[in-house]
CHARMM-style PDB file with segment names, atoms N, HN, CA, C and O in Angstrom:
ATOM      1  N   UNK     1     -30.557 -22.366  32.075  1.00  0.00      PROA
ATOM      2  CA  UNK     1     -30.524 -21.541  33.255  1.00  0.00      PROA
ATOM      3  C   UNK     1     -31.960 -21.126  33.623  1.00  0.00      PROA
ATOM      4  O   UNK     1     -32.670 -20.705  32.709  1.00  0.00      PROA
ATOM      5  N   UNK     2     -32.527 -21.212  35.044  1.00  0.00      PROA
ATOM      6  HN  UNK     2     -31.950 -21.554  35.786  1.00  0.00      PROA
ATOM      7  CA  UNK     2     -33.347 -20.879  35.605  1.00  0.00      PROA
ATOM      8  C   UNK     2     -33.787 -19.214  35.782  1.00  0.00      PROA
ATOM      9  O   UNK     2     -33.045 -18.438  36.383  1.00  0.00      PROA
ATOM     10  N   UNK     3     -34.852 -18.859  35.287  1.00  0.00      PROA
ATOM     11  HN  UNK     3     -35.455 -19.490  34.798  1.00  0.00      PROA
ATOM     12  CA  UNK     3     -34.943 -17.229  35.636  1.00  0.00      PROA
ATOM     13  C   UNK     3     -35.726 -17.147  36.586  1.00  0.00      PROA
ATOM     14  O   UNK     3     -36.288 -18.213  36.840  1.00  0.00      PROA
ATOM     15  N   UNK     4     -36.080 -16.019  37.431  1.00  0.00      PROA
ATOM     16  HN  UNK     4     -35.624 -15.153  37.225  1.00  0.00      PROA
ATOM     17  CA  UNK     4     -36.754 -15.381  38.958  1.00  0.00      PROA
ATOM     18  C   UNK     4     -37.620 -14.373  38.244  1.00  0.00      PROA
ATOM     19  O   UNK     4     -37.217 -13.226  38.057  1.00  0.00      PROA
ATOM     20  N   UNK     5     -38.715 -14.755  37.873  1.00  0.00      PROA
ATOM     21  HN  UNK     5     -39.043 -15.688  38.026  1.00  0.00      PROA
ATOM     22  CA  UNK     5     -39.569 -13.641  37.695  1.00  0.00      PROA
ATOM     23  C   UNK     5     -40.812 -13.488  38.891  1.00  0.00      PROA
ATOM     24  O   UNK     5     -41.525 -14.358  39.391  1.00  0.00      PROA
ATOM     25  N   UNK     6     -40.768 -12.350  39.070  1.00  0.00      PROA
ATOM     26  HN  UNK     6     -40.188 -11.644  38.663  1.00  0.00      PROA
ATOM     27  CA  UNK     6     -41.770 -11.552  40.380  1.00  0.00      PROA
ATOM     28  C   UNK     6     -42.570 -11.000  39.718  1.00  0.00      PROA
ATOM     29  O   UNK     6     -42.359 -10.008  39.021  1.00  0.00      PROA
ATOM     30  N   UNK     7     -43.825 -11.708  39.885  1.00  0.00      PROA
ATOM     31  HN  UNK     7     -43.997 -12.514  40.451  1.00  0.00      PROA
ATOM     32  CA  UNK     7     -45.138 -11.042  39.360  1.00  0.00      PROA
ATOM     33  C   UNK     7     -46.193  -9.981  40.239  1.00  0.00      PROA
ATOM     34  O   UNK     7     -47.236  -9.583  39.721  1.00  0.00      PROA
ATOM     35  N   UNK     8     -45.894  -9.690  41.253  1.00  0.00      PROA
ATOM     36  HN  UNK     8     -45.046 -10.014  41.674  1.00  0.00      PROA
ATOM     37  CA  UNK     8     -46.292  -8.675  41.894  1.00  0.00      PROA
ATOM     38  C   UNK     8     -45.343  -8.561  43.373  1.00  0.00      PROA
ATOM     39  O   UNK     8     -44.600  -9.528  43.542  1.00  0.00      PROA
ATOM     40  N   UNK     9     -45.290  -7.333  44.598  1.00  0.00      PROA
ATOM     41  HN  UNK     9     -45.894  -6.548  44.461  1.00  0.00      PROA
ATOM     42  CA  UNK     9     -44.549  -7.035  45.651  1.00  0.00      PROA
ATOM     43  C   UNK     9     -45.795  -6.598  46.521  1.00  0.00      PROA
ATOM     44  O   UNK     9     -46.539  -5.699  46.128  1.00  0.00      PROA
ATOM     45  N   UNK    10     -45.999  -7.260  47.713  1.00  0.00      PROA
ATOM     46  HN  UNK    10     -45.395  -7.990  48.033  1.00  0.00      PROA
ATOM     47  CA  UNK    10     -46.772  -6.661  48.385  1.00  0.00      PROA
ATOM     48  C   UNK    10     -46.147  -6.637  49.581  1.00  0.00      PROA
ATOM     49  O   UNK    10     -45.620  -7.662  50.012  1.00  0.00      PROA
ATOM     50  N   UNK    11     -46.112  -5.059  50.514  1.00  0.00      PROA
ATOM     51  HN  UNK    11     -46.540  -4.226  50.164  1.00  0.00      PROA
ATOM     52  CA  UNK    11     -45.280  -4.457  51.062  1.00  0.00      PROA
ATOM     53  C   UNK    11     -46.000  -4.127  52.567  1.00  0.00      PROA
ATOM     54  O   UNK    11     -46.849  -3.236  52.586  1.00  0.00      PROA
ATOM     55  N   UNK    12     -45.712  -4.740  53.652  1.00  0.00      PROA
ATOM     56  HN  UNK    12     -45.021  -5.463  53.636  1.00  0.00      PROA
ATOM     57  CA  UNK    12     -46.345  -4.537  54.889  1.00  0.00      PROA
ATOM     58  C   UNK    12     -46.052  -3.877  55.710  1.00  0.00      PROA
ATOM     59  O   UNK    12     -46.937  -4.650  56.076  1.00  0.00      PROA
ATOM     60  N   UNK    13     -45.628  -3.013  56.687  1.00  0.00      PROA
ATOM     61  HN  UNK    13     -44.909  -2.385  56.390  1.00  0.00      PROA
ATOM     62  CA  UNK    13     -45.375  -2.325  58.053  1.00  0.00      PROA
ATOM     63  C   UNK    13     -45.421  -2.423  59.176  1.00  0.00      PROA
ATOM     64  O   UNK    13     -46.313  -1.585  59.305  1.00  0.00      PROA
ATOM     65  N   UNK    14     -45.225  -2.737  60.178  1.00  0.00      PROA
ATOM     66  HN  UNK    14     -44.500  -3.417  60.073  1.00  0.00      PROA
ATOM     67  CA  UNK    14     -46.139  -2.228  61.242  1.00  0.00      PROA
ATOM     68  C   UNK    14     -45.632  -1.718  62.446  1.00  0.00      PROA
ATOM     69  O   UNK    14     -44.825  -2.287  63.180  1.00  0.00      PROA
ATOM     70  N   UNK    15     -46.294  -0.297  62.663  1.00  0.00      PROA
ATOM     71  HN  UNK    15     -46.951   0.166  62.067  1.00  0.00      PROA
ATOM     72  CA  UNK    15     -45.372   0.593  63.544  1.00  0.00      PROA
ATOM     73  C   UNK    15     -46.374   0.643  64.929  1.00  0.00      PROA
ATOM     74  O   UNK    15     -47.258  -0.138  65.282  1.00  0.00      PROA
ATOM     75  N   UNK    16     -45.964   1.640  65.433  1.00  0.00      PROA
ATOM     76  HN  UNK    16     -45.246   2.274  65.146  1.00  0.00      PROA
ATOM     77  CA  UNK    16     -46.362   1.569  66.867  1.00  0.00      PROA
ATOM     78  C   UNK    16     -47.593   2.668  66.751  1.00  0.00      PROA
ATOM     79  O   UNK    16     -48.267   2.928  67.748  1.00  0.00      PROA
ATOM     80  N   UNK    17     -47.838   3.277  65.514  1.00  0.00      PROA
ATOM     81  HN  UNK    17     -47.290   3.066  64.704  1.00  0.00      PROA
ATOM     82  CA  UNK    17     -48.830   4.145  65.418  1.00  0.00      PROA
ATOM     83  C   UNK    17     -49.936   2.950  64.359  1.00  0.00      PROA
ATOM     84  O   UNK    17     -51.097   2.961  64.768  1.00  0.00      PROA
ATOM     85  N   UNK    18     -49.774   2.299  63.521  1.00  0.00      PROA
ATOM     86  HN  UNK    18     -48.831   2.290  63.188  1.00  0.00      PROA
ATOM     87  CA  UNK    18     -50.264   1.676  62.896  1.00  0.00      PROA
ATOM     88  C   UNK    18     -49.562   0.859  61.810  1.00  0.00      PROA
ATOM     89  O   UNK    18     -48.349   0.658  61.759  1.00  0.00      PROA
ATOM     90  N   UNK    19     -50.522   0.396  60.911  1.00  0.00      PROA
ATOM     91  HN  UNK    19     -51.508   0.559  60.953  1.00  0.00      PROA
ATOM     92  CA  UNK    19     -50.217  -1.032  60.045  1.00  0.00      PROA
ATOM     93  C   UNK    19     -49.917   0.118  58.665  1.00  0.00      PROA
ATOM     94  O   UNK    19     -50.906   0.846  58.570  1.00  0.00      PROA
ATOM     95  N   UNK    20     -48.913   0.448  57.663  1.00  0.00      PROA
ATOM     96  HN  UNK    20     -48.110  -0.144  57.741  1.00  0.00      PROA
ATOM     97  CA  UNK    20     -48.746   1.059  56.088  1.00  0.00      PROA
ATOM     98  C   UNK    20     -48.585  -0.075  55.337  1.00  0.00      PROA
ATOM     99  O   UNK    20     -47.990  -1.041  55.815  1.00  0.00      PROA
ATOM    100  N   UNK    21     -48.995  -0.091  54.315  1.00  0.00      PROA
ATOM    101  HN  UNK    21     -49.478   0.693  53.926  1.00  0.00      PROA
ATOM    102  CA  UNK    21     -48.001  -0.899  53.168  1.00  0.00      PROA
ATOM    103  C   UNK    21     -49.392  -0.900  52.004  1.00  0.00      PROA
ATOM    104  O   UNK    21     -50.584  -0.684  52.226  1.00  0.00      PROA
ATOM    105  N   UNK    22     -48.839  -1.159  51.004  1.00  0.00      PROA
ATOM    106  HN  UNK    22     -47.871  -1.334  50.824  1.00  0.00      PROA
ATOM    107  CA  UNK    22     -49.092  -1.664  49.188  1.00  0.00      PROA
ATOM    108  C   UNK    22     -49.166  -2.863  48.779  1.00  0.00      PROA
ATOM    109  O   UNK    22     -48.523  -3.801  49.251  1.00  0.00      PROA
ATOM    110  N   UNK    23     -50.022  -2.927  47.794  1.00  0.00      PROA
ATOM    111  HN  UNK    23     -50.544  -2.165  47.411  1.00  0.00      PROA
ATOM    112  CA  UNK    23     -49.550  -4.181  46.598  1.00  0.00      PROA
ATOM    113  C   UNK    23     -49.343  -3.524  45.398  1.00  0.00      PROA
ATOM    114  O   UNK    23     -49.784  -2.404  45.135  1.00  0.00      PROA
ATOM    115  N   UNK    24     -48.772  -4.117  44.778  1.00  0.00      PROA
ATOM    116  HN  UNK    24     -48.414  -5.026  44.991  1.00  0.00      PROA
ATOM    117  CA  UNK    24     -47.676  -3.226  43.259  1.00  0.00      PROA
ATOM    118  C   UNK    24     -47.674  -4.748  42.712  1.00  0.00      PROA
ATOM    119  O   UNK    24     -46.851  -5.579  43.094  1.00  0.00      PROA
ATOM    120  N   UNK    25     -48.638  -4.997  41.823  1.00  0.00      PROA
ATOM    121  HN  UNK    25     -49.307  -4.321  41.512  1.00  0.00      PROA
ATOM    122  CA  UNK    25     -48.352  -5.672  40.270  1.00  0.00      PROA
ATOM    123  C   UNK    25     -47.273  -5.523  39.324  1.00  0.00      PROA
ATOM    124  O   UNK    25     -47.086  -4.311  39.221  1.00  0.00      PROA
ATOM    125  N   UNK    26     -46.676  -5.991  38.772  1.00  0.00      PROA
ATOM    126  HN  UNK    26     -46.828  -6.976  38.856  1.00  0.00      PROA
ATOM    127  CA  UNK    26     -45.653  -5.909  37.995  1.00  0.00      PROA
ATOM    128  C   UNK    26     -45.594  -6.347  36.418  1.00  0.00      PROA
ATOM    129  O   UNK    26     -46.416  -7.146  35.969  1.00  0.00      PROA
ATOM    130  N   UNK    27     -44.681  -5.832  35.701  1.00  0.00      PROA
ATOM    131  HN  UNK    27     -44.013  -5.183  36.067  1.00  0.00      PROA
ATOM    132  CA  UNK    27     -45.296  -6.541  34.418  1.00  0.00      PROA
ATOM    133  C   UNK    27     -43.763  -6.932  33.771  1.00  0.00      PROA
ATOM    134  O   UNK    27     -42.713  -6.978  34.413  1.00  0.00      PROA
ATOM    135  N   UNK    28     -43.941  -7.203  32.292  1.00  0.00      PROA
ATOM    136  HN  UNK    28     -44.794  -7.166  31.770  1.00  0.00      PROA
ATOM    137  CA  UNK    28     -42.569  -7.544  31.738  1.00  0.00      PROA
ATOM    138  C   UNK    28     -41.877  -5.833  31.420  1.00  0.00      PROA
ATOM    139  O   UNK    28     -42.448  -4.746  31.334  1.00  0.00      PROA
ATOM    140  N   UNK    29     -40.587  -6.178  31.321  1.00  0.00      PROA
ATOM    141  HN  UNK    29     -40.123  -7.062  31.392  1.00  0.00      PROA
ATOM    142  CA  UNK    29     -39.759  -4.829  31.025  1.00  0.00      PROA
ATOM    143  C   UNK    29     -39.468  -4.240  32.811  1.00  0.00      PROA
ATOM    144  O   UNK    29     -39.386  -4.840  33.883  1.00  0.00      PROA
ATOM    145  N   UNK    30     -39.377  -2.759  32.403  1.00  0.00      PROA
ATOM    146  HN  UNK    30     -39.443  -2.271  31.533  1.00  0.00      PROA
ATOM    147  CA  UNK    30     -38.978  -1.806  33.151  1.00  0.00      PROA
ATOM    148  C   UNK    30     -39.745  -1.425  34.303  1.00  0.00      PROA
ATOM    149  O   UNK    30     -39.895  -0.234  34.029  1.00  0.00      PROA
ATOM    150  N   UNK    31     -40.382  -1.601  35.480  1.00  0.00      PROA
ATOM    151  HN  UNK    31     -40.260  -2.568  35.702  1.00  0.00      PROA
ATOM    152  CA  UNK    31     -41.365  -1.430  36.310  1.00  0.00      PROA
ATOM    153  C   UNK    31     -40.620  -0.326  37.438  1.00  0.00      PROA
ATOM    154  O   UNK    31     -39.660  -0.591  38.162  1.00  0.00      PROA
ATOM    155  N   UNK    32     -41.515   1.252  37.335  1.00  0.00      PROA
ATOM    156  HN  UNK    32     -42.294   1.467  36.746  1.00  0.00      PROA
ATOM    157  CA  UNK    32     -41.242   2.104  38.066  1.00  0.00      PROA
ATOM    158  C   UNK    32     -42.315   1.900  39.409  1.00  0.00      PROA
ATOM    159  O   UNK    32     -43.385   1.372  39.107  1.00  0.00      PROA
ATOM    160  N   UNK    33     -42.136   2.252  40.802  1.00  0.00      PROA
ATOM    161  HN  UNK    33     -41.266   2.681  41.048  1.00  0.00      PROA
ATOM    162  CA  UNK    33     -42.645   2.183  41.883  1.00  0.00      PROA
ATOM    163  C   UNK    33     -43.074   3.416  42.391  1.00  0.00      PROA
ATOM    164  O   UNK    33     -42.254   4.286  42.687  1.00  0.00      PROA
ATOM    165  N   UNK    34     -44.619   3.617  42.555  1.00  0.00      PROA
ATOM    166  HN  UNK    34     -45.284   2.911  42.314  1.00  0.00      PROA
ATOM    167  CA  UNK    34     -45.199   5.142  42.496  1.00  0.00      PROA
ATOM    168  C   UNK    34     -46.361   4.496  43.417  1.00  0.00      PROA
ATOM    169  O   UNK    34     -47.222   3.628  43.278  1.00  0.00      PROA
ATOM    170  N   UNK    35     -46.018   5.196  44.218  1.00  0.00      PROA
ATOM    171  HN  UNK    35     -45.318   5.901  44.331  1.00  0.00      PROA
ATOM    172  CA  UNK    35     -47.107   5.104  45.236  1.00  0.00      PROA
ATOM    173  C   UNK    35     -47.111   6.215  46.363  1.00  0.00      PROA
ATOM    174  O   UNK    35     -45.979   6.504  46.751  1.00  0.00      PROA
ATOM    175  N   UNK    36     -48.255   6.964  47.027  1.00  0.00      PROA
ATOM    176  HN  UNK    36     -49.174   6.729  46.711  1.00  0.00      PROA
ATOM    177  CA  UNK    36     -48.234   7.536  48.375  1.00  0.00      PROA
ATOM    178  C   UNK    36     -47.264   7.212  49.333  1.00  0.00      PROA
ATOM    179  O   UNK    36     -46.703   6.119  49.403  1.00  0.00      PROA
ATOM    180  N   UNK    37     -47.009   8.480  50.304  1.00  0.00      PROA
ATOM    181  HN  UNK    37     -47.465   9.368  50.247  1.00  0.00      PROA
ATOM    182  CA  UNK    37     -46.405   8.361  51.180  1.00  0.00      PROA
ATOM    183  C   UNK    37     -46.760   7.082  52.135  1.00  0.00      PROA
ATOM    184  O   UNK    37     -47.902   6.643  52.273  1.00  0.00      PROA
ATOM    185  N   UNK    38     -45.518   6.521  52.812  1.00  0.00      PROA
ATOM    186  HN  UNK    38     -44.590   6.877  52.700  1.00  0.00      PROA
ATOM    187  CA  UNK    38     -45.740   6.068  53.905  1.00  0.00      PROA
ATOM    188  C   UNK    38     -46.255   4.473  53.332  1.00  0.00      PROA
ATOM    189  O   UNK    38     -46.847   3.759  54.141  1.00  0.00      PROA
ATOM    190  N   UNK    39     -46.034   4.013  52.075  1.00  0.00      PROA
ATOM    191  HN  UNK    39     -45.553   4.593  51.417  1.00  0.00      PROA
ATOM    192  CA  UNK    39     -46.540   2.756  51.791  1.00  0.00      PROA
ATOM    193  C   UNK    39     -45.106   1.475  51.638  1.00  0.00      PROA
ATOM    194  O   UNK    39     -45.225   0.254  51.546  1.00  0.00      PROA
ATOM    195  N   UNK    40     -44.089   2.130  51.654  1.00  0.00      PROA
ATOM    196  HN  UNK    40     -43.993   3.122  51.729  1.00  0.00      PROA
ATOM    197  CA  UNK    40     -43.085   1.173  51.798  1.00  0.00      PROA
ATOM    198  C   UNK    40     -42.404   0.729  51.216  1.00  0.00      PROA
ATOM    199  O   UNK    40     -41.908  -0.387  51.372  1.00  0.00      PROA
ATOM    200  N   UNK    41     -42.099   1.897  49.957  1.00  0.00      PROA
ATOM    201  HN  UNK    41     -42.501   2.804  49.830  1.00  0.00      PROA
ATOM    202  CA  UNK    41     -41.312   1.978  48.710  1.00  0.00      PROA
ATOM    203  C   UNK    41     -39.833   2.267  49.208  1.00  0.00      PROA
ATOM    204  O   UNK    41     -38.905   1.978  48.453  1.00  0.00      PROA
ATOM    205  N   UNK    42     -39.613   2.754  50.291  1.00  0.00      PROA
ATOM    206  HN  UNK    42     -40.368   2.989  50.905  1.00  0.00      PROA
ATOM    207  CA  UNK    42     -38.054   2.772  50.254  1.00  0.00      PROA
ATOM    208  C   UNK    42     -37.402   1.671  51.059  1.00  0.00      PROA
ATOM    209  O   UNK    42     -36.185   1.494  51.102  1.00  0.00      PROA
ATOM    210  N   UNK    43     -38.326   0.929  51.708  1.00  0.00      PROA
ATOM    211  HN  UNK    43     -39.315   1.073  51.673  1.00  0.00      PROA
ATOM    212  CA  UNK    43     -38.323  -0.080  52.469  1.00  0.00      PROA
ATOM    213  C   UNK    43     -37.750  -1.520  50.917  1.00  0.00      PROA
ATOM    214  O   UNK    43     -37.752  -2.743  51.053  1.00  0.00      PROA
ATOM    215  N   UNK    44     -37.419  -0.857  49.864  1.00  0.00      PROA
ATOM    216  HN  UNK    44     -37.417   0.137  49.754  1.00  0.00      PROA
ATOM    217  CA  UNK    44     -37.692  -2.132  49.100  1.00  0.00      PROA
ATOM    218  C   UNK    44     -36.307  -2.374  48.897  1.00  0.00      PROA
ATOM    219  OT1 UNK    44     -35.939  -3.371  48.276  1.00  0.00      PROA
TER     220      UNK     44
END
């Protein structure tokens, strides 16, 4: 069986006021998502 591993998420926006978003590296195990407002963590 084939596995899907994601080695990093980089997260873009773009609103009518401007461009938000992140890059978030990832590692093996459990990866929590902590970043400033307005970067596009609930967007995930």
């Amino acid at each position: 069986m084939h596995k899907l591993r994601i080695d990093a998420i980089k997260i873009t926006i773009h609103t009518p006021e401007k461009v938000f978003g992140t890059f978030i590296t990832l590692s093996d195990g459990l990866n929590i998502l902590r970043a400033k407002n307005s970067t596009g963590k609930s967007s995930i």
